[in-house]
LUMKEFI-350592 format. One record per residue (C-alpha): residue in three letters; z, y, x negated. Coordinates in steps of 0.001 Angstrom, whole numbers, plus 500000, padded with zeros to 6 digits. Layout:
N
AlaZYX;...
# end
This chain:
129
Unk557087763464354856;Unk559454765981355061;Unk557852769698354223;Unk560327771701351644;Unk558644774402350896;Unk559669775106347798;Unk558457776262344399;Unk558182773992341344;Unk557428774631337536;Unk555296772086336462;Unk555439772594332284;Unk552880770012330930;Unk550070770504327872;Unk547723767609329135;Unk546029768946332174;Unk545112765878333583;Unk548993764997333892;Unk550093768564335481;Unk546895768183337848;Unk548620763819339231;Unk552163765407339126;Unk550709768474341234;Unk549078766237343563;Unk551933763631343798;Unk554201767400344947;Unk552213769248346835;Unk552204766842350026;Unk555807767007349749;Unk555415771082350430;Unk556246772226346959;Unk554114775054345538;Unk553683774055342196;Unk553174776597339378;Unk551730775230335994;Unk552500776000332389;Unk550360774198329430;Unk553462775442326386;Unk556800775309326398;Unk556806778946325347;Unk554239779473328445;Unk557252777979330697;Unk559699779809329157;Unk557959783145329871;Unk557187782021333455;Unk560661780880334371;Unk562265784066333003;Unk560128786220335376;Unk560446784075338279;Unk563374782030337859;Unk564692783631341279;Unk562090782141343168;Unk562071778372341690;Unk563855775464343254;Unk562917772656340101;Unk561490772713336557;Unk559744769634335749;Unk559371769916332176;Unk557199767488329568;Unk559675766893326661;Unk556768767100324111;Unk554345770578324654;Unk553432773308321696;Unk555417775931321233;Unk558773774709322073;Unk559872771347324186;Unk561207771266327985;Unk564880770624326282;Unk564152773883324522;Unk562884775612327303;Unk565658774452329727;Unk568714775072327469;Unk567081778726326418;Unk567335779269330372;Unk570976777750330395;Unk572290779865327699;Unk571451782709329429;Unk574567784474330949;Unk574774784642334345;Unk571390782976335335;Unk571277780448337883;Unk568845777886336756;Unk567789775212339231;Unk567698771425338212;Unk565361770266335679;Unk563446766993335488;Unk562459765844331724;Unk559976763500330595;Unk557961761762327671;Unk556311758818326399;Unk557707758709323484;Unk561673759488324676;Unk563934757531322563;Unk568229756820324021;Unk569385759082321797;Unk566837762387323068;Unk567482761147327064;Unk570929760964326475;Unk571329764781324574;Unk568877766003327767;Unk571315764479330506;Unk574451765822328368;Unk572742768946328433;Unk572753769244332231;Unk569426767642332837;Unk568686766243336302;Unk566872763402335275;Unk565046762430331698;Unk561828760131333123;Unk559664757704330613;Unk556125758296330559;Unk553719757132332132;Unk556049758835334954;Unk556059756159338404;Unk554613757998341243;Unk557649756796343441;Unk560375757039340899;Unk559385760741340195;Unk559157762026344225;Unk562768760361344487;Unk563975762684341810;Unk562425765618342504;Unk563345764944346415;Unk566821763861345478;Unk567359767106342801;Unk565630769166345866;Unk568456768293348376;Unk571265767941345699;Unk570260771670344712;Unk570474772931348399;
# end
């Protein structure tokens, strides 16, 4: 597998998830950093948005959700903010379709496939540069 060596933030509130998606990354060389809110994410991303290559964001956490999170970062003059990956079990057309309209990378259906979820993240990885 190819080794990126990149940094991820990993925004989930079930630690059980962040801990499969973590170990589904790391052997692809990401560093992944974790956040259990939205408002947790938000706070990491602003302080070390410089250093991340992908935000992998759960669409449903406490304190705000990954769409908020992501287009808080997007309306932020002048930041670059790398590609974000959304997902939820309980995503309806109407929320995946405002999150790819948005500028979302991808918006992914929980329970997440293993395989389907590397090919994004690889895929938003090498799209990103």
């Amino acid at each position: 597998m190819m080794q990126l060596n990149r940094r991820v933030l990993l925004a989930d509130d079930d630690i059980e998830v962040r801990a499969g998606v973590e170990d589904l990354l790391s052997p692809l060389g990401l560093e992944v950093l974790h956040a259990e809110t939205g408002t947790q994410a938000l706070a990491i991303a602003r302080e070390r948005l410089d250093q991340l290559h992908l935000l992998v964001l759960d669409f449903h956490m406490p304190g705000c959700n990954g769409l908020d999170v992501f287009t808080s970062l997007r309306s932020t003059p002048g930041l670059r903010v790398p590609p974000c990956i959304l997902y939820s079990g309980e995503a309806t057309e109407l929320v995946r379709s405002k999150a790819l309209d948005l500028g979302a990378w991808a918006f992914l259906r929980k329970p997440v496939q293993p395989a389907e979820l590397r090919s994004e993240v690889m895929r938003a990885l090498r799209n990103a540069g």
